[in-house]
C-alpha positions as CSV (number, residue, x, y, z in Angstrom):
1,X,-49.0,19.2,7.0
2,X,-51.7,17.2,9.1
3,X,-54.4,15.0,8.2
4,X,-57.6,13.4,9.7
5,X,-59.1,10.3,9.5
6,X,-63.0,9.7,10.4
7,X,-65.7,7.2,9.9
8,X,-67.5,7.8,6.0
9,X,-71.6,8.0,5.6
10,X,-71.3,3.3,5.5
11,X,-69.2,2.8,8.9
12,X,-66.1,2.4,6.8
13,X,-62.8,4.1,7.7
14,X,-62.6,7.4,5.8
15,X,-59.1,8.0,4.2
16,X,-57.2,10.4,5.5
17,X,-57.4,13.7,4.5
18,X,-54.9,16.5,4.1
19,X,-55.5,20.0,6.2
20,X,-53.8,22.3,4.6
21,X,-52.1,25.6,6.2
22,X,-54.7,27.5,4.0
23,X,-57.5,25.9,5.6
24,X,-56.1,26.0,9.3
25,X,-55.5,30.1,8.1
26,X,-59.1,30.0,7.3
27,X,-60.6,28.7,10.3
28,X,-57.7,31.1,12.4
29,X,-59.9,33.6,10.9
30,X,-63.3,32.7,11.2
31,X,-62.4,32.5,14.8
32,X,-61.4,36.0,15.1
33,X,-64.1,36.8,13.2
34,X,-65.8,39.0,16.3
35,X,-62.3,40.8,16.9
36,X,-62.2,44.7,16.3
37,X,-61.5,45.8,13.6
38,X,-58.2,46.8,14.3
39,X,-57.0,43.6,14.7
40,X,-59.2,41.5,12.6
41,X,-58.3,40.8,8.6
42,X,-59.9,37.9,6.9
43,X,-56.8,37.5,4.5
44,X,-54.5,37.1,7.3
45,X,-52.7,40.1,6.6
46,X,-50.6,42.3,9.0
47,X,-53.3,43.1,11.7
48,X,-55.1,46.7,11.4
49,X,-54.0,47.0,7.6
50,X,-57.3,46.2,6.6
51,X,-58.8,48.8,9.4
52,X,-56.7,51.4,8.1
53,X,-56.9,51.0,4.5
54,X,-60.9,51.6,5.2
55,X,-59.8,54.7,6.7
56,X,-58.0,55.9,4.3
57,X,-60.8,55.5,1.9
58,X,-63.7,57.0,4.0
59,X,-61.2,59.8,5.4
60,X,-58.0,60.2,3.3
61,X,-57.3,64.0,4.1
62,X,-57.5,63.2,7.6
63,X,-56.0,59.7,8.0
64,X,-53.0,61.0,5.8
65,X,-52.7,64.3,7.9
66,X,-52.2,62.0,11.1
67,X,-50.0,59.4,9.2
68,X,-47.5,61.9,8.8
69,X,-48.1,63.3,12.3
70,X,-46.4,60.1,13.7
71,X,-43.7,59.7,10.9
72,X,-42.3,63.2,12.2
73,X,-42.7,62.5,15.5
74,X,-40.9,59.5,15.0
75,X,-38.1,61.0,13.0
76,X,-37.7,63.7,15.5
77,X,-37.2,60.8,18.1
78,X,-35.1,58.7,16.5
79,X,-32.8,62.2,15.5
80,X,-33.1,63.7,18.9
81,X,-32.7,60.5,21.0
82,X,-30.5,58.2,19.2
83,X,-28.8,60.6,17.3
84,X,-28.1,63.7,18.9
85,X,-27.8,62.3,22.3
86,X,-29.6,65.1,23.7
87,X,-33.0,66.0,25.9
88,X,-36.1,66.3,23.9
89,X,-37.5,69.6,23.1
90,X,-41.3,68.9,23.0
91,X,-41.5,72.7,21.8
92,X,-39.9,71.5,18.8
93,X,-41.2,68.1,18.8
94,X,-45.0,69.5,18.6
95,X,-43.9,72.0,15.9
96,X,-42.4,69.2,13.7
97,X,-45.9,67.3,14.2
98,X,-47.8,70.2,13.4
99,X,-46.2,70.7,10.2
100,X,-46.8,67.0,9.5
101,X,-50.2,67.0,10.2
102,X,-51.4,70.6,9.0
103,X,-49.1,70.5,5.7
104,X,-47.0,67.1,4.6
105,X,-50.4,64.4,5.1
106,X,-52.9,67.4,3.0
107,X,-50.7,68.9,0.7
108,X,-48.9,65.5,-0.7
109,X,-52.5,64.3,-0.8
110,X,-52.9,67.0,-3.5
111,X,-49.9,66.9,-4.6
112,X,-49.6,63.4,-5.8
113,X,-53.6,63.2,-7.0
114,X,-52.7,66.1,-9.2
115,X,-49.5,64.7,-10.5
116,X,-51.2,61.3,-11.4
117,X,-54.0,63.5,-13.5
118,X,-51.2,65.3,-15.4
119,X,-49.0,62.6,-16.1
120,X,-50.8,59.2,-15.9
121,X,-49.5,55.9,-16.5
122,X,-46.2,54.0,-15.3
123,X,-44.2,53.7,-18.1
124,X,-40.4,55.0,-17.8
125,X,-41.5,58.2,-19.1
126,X,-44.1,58.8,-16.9
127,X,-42.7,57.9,-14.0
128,X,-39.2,59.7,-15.0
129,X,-40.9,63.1,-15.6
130,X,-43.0,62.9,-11.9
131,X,-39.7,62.0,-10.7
132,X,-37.9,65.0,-12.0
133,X,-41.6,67.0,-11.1
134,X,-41.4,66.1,-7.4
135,X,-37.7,66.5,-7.1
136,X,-37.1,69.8,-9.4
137,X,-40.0,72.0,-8.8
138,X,-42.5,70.2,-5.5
139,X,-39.2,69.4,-3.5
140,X,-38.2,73.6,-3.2
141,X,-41.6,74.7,-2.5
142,X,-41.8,72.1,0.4
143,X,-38.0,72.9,1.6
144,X,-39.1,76.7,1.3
145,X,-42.4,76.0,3.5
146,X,-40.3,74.0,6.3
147,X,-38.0,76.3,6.7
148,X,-40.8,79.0,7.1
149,X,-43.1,77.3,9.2
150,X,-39.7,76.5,11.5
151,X,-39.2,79.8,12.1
152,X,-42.3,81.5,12.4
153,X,-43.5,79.4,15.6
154,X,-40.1,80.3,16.8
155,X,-40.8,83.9,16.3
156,X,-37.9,84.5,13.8
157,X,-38.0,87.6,11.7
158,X,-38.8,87.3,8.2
159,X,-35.3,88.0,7.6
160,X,-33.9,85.4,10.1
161,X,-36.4,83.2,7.8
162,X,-35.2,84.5,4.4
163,X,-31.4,84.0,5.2
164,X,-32.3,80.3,6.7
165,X,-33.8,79.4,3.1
166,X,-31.1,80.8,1.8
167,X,-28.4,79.2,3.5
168,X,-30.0,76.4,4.1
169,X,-32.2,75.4,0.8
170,X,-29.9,74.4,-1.2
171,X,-28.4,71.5,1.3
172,X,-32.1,70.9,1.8
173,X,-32.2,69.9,-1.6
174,X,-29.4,68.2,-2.1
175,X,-29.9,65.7,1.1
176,X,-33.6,65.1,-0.6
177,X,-32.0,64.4,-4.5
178,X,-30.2,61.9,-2.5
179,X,-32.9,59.7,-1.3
180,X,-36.2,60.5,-3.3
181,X,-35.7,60.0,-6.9
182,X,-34.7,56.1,-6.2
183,X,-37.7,56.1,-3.5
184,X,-40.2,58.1,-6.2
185,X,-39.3,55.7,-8.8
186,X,-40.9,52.9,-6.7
187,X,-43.5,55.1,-5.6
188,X,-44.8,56.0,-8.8
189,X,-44.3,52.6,-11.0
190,X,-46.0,50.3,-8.3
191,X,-47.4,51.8,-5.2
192,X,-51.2,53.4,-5.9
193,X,-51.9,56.5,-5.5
194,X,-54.1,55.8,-2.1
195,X,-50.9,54.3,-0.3
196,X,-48.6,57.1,-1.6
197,X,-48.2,59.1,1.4
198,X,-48.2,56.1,4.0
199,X,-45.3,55.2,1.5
200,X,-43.4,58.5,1.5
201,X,-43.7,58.6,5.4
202,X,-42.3,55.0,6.0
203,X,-39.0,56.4,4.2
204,X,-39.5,60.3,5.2
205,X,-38.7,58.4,9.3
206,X,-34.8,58.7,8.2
207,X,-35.2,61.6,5.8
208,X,-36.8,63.7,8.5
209,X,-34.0,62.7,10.8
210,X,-32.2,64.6,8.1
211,X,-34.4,67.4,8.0
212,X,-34.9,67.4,11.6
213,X,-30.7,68.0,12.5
214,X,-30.9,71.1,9.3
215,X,-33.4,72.2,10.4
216,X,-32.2,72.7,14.0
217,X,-29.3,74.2,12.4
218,X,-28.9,78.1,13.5
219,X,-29.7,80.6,10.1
């Protein structure tokens, strides 16, 4: 803690007077008042949270389209550099980002706003049965798409594509029913819809790692 002292309004000595952390926080921020946005927030929150929580209101398609951009370029990385051990393909690295921007950000933007008008609420029940939504019916559909979208810009046949799904699908699965239903059941009893898919990407970094070494996987 600090305090001050000063002279009151009759010449006397003024007692001293605690200055609390809140009100050094405060005048922090009134002096970063004429910041950008980016790194300005007048609750002292983590810096550009504010910025992009604006974003996501004025352009949530968009903003969640290039969230997911980075969260697969950042799984890729991590899979491809830390993991594997081996050179980065930025053929494969740009097709993983495409399919994060063009398909993960827009379609779980959809996704999840539809899945909150079905089945609102966050009771157990509710939040059981999106659970068992996402992972039963959503989570094949979106394994089925990868795998597709994998091997059309590769130029695979649609059989090469249709055997990959099949060989491949179930493990797809499998890895997900691993990690999601524990991760959905926080996403849908406490984070709002809005912040869903900044959510899903912050744990999709290791799952796409995952995805990223299956999906390299020949058919």
């Amino acid at each position: 803690m600090a305090y001050t002292a000063g002279i009151n309004e009759l010449g006397e000595p003024a007692l001293a007077t605690e200055v609390t952390p809140l009100i050094l926080l405060s005048k922090s921020n009134a002096a970063g008042a004429g910041l950008a946005p980016l790194f300005r927030d007048p609750t002292g929150a983590i810096p550009g949270l504010q910025a992009y929580s604006d974003a996501l209101d004025k352009n949530p398609i968009a903003v969640k389209a290039l969230t997911s951009l980075v969260g697969w370029l950042l799984g890729y990385l991590i899979a491809q550099v830390f993991i594997s051990g081996g050179s980065i393909d930025y053929m494969r690295l740009a097709t993983l980002c495409s399919f994060g921007f063009v398909f993960h950000g827009p379609s779980g933007h959809y996704f999840y706003y539809y899945l909150d008008e079905i089945i609102p609420g966050t009771d157990a029940v509710h939040v059981c049965s999106k659970v068992a939504i996402d992972q039963l019916a959503w989570c094949p559909v979106f394994m089925s798409v990868f795998f597709s979208y994998l091997g059309l810009v590769n130029g695979d046949s649609f059989a090469t594509i249709g055997n990959k799904i099949k060989n491949d699908l179930f493990n797809a699965c499998l890895g997900s029913w691993k990690v999601w239903p524990i991760a959905h059941l926080i996403n849908f009893k406490f984070i709002p819809n809005k912040w869903r898919i900044p959510y899903i990407n912050a744990v999709q970094i290791a799952f796409n790692i995952f995805l990223s070494l299956l999906g390299n996987k020949k058919a």
